[in-house]
TORPA-711910 format. One record per residue: residue number from 0; chain; x, y, z of N, C-alpha, C, O in turn. Coordinates in steps of 0.02 Angstrom, whole numbers. Each point is the difference from the previous one (the first is absolute). Example, Ala and Ser with C-alpha at 12.3 -4.5 7.8 and 13.67 -1.06 7.14 Angstrom:
BEGIN
PT     k   c     n.px     n.py     n.pz    ca.px    ca.py    ca.pz     c.px     c.py     c.pz     o.px     o.py     o.pz
PT     0   A      660     -284      390      -45       59        0       45       60        0       52       -1       33
PT     1   A      -70       54      -69       42       59        3      -39       55       37       25       55        8
***
This chain:
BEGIN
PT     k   c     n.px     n.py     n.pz    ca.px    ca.py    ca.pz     c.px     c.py     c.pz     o.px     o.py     o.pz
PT     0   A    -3065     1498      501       65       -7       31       32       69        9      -25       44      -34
PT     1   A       64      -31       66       40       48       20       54       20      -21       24       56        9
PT     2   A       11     -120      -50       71       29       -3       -5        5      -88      -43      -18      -40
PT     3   A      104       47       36       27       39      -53       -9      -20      -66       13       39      -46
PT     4   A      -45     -125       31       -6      -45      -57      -52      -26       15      -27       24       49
PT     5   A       -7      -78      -84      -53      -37       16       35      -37      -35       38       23      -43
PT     6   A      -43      -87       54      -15      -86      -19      -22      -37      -41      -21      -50       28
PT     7   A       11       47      -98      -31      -47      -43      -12      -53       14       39      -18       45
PT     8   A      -82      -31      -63        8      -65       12       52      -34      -76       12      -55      -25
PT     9   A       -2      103       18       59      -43      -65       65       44       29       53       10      -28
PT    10   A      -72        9       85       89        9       25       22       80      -13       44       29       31
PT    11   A      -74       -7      -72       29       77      -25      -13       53       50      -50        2       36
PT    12   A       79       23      -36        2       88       42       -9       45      -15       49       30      -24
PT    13   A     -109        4       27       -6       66      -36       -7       38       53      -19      -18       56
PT    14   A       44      103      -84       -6       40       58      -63       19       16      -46       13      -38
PT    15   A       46      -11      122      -90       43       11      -17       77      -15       41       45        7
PT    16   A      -98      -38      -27      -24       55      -10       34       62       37      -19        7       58
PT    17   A       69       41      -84       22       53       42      -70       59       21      -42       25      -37
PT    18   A       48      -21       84      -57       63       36       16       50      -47       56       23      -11
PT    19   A     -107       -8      -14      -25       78      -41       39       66       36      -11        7       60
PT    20   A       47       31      -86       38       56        9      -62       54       17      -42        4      -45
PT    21   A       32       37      103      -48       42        0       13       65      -44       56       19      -16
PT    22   A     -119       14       -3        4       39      -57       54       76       57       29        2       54
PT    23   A      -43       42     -104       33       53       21      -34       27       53       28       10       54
PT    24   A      -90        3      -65      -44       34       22       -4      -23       78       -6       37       48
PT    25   A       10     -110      -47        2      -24       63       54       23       57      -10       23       57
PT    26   A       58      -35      -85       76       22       34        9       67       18       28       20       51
PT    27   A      -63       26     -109       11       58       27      -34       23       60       23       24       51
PT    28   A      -87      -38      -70      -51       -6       51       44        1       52       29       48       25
PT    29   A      -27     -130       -4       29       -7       48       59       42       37       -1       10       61
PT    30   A       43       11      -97       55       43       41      -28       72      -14       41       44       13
PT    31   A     -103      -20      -38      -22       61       20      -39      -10       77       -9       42       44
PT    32   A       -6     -101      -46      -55        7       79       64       -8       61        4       26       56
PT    33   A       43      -74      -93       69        8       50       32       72       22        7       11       60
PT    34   A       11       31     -101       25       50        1      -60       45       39       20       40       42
PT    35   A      -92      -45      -55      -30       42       44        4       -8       81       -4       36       50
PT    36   A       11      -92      -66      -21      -29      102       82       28       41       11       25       55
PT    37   A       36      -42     -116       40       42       37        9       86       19       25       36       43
PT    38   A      -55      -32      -92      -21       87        8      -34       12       43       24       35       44
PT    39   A     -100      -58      -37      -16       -9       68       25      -12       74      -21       13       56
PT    40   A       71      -42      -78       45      -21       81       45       71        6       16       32       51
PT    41   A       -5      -22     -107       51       39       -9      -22       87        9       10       40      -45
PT    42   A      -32      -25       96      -43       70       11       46       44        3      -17       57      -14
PT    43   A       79      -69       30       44       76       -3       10        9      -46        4       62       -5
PT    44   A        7      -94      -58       31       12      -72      -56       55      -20       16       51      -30
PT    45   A     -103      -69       54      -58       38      -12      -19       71       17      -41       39      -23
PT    46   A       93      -36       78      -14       51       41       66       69       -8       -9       60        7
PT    47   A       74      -97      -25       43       28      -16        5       43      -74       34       48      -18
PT    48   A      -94      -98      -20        1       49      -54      -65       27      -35      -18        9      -58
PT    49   A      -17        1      141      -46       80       18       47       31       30       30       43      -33
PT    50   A       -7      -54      102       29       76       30       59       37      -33        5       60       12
PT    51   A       43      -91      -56       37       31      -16        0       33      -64       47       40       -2
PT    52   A      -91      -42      -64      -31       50      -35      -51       33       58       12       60       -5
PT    53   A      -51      -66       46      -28       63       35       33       44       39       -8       61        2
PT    54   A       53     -101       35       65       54       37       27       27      -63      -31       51       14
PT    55   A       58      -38      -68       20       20      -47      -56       55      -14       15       57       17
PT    56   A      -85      -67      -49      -32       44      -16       -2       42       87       48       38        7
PT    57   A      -75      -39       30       -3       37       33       63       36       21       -6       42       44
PT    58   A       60      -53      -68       82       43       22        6       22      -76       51       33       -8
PT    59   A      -95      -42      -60        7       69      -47      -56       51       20       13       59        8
PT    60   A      -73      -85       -2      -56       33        1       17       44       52       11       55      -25
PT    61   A       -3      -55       88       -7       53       74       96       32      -18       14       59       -6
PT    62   A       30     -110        0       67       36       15       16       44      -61        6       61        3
PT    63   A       -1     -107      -71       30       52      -69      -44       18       -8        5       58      -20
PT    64   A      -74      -81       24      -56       15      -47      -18       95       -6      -19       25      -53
PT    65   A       26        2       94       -6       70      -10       49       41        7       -6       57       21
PT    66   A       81      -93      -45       31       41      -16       30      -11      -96       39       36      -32
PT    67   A      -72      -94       11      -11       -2      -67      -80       19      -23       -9       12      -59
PT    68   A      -33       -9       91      -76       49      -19      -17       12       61      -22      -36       45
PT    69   A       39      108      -51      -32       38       78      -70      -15      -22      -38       -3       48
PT    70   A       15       -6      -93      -72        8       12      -53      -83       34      -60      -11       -9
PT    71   A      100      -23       40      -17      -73       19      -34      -47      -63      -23      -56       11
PT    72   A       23       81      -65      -27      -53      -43       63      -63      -45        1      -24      -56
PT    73   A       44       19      115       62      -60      -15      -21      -57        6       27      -52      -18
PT    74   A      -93       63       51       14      -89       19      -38      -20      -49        4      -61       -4
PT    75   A      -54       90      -50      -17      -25      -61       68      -12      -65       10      -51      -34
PT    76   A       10       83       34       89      -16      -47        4      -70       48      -28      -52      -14
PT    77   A       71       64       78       22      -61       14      -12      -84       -8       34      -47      -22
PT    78   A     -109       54       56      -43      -61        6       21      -49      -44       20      -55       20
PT    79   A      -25       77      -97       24      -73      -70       57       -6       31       -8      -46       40
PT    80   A       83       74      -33       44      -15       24       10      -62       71       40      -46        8
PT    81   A      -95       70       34       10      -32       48      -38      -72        0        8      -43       43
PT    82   A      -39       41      -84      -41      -67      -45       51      -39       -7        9      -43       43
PT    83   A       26       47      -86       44      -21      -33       59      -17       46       20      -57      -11
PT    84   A        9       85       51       50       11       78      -50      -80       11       21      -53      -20
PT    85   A      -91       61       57      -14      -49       27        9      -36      -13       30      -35       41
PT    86   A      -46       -5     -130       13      -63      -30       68       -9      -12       18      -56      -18
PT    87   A       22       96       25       55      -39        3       44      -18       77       47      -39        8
PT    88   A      -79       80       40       41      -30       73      -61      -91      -13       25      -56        4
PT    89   A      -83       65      -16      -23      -49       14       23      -73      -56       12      -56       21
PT    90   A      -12       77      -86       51      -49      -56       53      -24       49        5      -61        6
PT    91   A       33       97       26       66      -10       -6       19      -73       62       56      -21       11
PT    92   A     -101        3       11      -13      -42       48       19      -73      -55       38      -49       -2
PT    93   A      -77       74      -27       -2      -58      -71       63      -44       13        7      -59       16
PT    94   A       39      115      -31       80      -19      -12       40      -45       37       50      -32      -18
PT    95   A      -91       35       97       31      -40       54      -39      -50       20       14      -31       52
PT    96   A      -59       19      -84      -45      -57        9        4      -50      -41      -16      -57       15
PT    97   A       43       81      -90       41      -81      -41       59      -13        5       33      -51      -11
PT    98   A      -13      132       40       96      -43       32      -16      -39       52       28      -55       -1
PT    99   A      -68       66       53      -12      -46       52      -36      -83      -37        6      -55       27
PT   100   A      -34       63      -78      -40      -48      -11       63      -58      -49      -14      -59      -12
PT   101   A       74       88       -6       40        4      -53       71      -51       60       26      -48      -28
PT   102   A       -2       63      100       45       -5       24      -40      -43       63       41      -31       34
PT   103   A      -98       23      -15      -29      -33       45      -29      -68      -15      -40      -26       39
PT   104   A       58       -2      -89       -8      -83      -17      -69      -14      -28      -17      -58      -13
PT   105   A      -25      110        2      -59      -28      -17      -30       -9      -88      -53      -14      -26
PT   106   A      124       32        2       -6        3      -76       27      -63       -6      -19      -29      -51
PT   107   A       52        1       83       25      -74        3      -60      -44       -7       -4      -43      -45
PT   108   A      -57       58      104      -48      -27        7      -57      -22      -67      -31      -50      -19
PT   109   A       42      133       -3      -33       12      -72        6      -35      -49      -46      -18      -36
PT   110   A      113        2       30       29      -36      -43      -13      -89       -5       18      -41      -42
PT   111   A      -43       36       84      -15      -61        3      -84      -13       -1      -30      -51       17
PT   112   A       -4      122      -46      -61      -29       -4      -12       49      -72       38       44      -21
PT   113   A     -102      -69       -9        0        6      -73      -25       77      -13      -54        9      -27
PT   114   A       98       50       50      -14       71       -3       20       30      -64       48      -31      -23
PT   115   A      -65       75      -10       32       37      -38       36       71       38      -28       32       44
PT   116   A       78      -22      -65       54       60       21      -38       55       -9       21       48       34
PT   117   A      -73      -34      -68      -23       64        5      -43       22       34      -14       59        6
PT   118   A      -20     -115       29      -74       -9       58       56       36       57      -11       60        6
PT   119   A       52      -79       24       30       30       54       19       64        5       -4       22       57
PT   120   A       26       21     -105        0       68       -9      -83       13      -17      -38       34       34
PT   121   A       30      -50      -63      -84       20       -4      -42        2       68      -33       50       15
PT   122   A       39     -120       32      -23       19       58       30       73       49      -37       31       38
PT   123   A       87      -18      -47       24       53       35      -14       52      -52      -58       -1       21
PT   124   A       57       35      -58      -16       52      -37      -90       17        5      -22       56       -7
PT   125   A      -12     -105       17      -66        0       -1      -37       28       81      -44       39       16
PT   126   A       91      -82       20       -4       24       80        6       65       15      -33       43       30
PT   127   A      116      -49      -76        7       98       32      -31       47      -41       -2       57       22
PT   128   A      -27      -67      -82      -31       49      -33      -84        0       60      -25       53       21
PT   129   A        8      -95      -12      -69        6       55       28       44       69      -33       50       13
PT   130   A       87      -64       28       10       30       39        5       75      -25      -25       48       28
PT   131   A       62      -49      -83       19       95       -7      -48       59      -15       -4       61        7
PT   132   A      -32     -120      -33      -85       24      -32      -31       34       55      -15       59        3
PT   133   A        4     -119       58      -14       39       66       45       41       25      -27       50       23
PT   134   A       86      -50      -16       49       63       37      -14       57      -46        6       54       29
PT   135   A      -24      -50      -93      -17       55      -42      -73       45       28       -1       60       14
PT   136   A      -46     -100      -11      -65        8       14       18       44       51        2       61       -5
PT   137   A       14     -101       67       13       60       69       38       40      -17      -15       59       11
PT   138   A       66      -70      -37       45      100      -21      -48       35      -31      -19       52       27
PT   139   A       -2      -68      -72      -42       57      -34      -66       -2       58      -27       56        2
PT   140   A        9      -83       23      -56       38       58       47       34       61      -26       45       34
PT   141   A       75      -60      -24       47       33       31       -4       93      -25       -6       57       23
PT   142   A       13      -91      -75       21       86      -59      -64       47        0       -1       62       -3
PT   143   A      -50     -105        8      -82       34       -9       11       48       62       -5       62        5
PT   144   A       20     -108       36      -22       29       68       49       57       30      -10       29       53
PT   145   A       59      -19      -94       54       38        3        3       59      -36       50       36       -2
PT   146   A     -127      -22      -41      -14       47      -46       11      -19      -79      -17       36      -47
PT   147   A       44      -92       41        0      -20      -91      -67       11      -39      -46      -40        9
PT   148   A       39       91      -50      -70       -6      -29       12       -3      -75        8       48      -39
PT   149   A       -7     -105       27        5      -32      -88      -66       12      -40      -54      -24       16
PT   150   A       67       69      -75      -68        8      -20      -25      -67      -49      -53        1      -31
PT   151   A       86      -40       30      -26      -69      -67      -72      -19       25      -25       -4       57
PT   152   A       -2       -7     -128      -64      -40       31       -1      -82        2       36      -38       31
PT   153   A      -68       31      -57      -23     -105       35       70      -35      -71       40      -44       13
PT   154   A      -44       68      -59       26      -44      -49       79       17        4       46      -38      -16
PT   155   A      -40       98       38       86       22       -4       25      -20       73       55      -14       25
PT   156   A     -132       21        1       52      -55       83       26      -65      -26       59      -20        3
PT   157   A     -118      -15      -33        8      -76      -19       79       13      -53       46      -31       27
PT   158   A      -28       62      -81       40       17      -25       83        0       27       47      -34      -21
PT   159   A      -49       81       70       38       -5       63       16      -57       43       57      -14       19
PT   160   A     -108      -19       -3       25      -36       45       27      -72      -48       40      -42       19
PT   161   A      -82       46      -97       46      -67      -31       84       16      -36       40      -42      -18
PT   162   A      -34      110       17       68       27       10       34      -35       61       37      -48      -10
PT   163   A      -46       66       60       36      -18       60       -3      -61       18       49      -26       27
PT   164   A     -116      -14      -40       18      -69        7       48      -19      -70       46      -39       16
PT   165   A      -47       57      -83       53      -42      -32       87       24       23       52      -29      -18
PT   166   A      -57       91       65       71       23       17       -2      -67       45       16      -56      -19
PT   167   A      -39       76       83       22      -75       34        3      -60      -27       42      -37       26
PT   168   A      -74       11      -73       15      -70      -42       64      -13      -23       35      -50        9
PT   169   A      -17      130      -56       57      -15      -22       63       14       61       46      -41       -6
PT   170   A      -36       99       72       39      -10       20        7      -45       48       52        0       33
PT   171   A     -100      -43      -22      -12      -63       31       34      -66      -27       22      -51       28
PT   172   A      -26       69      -79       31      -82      -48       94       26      -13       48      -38       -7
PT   173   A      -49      101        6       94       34        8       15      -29       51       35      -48      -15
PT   174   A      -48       54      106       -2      -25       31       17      -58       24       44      -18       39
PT   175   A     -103      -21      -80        5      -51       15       65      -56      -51       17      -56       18
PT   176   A        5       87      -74       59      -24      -30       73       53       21       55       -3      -28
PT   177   A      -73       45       81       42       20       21       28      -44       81       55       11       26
PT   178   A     -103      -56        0       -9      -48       46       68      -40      -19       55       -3       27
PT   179   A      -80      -24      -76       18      -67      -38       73       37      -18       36      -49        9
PT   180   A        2       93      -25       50       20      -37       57       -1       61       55      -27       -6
PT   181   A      -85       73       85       23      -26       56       29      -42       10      -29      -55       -5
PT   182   A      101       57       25       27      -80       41      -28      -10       72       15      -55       23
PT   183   A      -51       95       18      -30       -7       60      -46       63       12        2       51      -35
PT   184   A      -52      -62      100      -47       30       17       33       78       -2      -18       45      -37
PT   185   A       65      -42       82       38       65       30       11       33      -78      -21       57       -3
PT   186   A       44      -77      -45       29       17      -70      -84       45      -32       -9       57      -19
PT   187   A      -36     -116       28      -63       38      -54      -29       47       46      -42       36      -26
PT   188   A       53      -26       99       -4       54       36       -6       49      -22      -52       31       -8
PT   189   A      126      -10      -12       51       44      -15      -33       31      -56      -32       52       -4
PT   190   A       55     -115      -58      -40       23      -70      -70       24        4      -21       52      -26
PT   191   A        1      -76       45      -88       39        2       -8       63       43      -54       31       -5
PT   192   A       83      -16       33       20       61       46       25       46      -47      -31       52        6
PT   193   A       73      -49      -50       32       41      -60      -59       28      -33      -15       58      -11
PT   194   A      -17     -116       -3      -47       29      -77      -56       46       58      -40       28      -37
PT   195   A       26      -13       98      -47       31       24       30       73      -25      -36       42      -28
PT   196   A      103      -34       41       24       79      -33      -26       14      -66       13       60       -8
PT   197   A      -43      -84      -44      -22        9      -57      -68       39        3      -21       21      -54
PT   198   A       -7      -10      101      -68       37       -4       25       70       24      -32       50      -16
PT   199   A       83      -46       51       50       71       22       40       68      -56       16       59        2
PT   200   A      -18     -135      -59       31       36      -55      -55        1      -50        8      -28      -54
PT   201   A      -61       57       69      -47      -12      -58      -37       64       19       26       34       44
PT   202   A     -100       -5      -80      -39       50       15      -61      -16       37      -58       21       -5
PT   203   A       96      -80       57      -47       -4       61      -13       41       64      -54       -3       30
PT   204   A      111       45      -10        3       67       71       -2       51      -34      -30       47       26
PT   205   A       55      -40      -83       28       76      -32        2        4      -74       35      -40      -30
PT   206   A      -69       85       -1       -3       -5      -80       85      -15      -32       53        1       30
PT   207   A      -66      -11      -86       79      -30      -19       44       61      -29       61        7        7
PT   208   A     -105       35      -42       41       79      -13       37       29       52       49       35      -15
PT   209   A      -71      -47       99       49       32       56       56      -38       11       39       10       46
PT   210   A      -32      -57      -92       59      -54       28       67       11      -66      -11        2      -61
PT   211   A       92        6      104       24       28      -66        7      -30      -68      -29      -52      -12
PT   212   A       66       82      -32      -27      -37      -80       15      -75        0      -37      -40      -29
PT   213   A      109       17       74        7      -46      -29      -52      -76       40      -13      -56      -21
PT   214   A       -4       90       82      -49      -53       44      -77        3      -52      -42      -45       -7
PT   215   A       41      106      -22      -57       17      -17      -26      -38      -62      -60        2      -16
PT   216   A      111      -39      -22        7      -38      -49      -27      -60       43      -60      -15       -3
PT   217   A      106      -22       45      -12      -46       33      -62      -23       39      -11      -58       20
PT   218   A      -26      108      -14      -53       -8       43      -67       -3      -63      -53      -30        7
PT   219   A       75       70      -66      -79       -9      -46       36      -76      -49      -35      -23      -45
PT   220   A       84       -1       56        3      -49      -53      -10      -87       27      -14      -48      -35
PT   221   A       25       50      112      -15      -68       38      -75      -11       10      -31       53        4
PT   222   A       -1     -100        0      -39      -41       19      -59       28       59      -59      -16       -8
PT   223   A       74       42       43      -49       26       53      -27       77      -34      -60       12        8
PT   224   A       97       32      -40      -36       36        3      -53       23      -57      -23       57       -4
PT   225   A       10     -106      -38      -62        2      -67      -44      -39       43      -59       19       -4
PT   226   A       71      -86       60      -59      -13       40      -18       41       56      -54      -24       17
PT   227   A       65       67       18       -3       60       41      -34       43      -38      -47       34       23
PT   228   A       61      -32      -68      -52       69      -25      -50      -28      -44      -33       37      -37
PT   229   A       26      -99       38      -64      -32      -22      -41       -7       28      -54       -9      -29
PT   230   A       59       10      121      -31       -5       56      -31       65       -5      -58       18      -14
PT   231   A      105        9       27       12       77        6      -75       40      -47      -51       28       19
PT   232   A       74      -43      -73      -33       41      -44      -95      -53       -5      -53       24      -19
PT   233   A       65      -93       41      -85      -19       -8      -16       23       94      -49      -18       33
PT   234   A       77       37      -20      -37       12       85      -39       76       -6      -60       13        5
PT   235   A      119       34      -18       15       65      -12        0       41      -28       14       58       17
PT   236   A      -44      -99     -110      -10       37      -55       52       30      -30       -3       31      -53
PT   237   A       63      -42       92       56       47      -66        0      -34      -36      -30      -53       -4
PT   238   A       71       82      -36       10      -15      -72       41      -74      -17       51      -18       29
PT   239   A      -71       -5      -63       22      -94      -20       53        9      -56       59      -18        6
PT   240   A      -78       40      -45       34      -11      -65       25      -65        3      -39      -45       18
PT   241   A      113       28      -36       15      -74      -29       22      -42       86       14      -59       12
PT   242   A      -18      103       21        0      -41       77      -44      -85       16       24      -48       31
PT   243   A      -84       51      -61      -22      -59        3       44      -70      -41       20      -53       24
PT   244   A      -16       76      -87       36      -52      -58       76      -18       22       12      -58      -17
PT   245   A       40       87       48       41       20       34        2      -61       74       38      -46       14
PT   246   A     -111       78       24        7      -51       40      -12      -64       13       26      -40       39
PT   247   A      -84       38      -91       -7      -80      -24       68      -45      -30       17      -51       28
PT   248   A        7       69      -69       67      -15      -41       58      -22       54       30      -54       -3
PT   249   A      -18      104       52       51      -29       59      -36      -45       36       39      -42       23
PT   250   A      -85       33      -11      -45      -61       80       15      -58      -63       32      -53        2
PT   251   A      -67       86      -56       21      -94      -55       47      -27      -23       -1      -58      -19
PT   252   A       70      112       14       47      -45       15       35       -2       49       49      -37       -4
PT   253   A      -61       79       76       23      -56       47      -31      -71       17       24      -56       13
PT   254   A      -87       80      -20      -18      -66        4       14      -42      -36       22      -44       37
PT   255   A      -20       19     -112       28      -18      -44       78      -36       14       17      -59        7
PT   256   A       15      117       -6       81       -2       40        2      -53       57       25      -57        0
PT   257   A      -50       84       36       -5      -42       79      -19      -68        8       25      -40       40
PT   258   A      -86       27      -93      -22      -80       -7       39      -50      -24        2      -60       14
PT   259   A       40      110      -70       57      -58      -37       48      -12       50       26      -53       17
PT   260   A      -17      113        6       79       11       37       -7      -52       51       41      -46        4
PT   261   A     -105       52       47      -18      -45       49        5      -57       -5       38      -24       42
PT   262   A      -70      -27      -92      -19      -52      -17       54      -11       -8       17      -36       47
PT   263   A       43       52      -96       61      -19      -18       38      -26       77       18      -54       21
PT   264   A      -17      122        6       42       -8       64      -22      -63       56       43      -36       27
PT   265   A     -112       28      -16      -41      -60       32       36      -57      -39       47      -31       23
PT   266   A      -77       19      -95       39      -65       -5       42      -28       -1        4      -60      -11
PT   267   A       43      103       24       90       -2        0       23      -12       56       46      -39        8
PT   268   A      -77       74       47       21       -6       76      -43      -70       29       25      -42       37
PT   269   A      -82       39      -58      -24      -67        7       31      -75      -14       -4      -47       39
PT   270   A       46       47     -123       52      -42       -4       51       -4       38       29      -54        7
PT   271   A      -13       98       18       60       17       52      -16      -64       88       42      -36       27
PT   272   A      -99       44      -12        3      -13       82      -15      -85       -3       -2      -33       51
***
């Protein structure tokens, strides 16, 4: 039978079997393959965040670049910087894709089927960490071809590049509870546009000793610049010291930060619609 009870022959009503809740794994799944296909549709978001870390590197490298090292070897300094520039014009997409997902009725939809709140940020954090991965790949062949010559070998590449993928994880999931914190698309615009100035104030263009005392504080004590010179130093061989421990510690608790913060904010605005 179909409906909601079955029938005894002594008259009683018991309820029918409720359908099995799908596991996590399923759901997430699912709104990770969602979130890709839109990425796929979505080719300018892909493309916007290659050209504009490469217009960037190529306007330090040819314009400042030799008048902060006449000797042309800037665009090895720069490059981690502009890594980092990339993943976050490309994160920051994040932000307007759960305000859109947040104000366009389809969390309504959600809500009426047996999802968990954290599969939906998960599908979008998973998407854009794949897209940035690739917008990364081409900047740095961008950079090759532009004269970047990184001396790391096979294990400090691999090293490097799981640096930069946990930066995008974590400023991917900021992002994406910076979406959710938004009262509209135009709003997490804005906000995610701010935090791109954070790689400006760090020892990503210019060592932090040329910057005056009191920026100079500011720039070695935030978040970007112990992962910058973690890049920095496994590409390039300088010197690491506590730069690695440093940058692990900030990606884990933004990330950390961001998952609670997120989730909180999802299920709250979800009760809301």
């Amino acid at each position: 039978m179909s409906t909601a009870t079955i029938t005894r022959t002594t008259g009683q009503q018991v309820p029918a079997r409720a359908g099995r809740r799908p596991s996590a794994s399923v759901t997430t799944t699912t709104m990770i393959v969602r979130s890709l296909r839109h990425t796929m549709r979505n080719i300018d978001a892909l493309i916007m965040a290659i050209v504009l870390p490469t217009i960037l590197m190529l306007l330090f490298t040819f314009v400042f670049g030799n008048a902060i090292e006449p000797d042309g070897n800037y665009v090895n300094y720069v490059v981690p910087g502009i890594i980092l520039l990339c993943a976050g014009f490309g994160a920051s997409s994040t932000a307007v894709d759960v305000a859109n997902d947040m104000t366009n009725g389809i969390i309504d939809r959600f809500r009426a089927m047996p999802l968990r709140a954290i599969s939906v940020l998960t599908g979008h954090v998973v998407a854009s960490l794949a897209r940035n991965l690739l917008a990364t790949a081409v900047v740095i062949g961008v950079a090759l071809a532009l004269g970047f010559r990184p001396t790391a070998n096979v294990l400090e590449w691999i090293a490097a590049v799981g640096v930069i993928a946990l930066f995008i994880l974590a400023i991917t999931w900021l992002y994406a509870a910076i979406g959710l914190a938004a009262g509209n698309v135009e709003a997490a615009s804005g906000y995610g546009f701010a935090l791109l100035f954070l790689p400006y104030l760090s020892s990503a263009f210019v060592p932090t000793d040329t910057m005056p005392e009191w920026l100079q504080w500011i720039a070695e004590n935030q978040p970007i610049t112990p992962i910058i010179e973690t890049i920095r130093g496994l590409l390039m061989g300088t010197d690491l010291g506590t730069d690695p421990w440093w940058a692990l510690g900030w990606c884990a608790l933004i990330i950390a930060g961001s998952y609670v913060w997120g989730t909180w904010l999802f299920t709250r605005r979800a009760r809301r619609h």
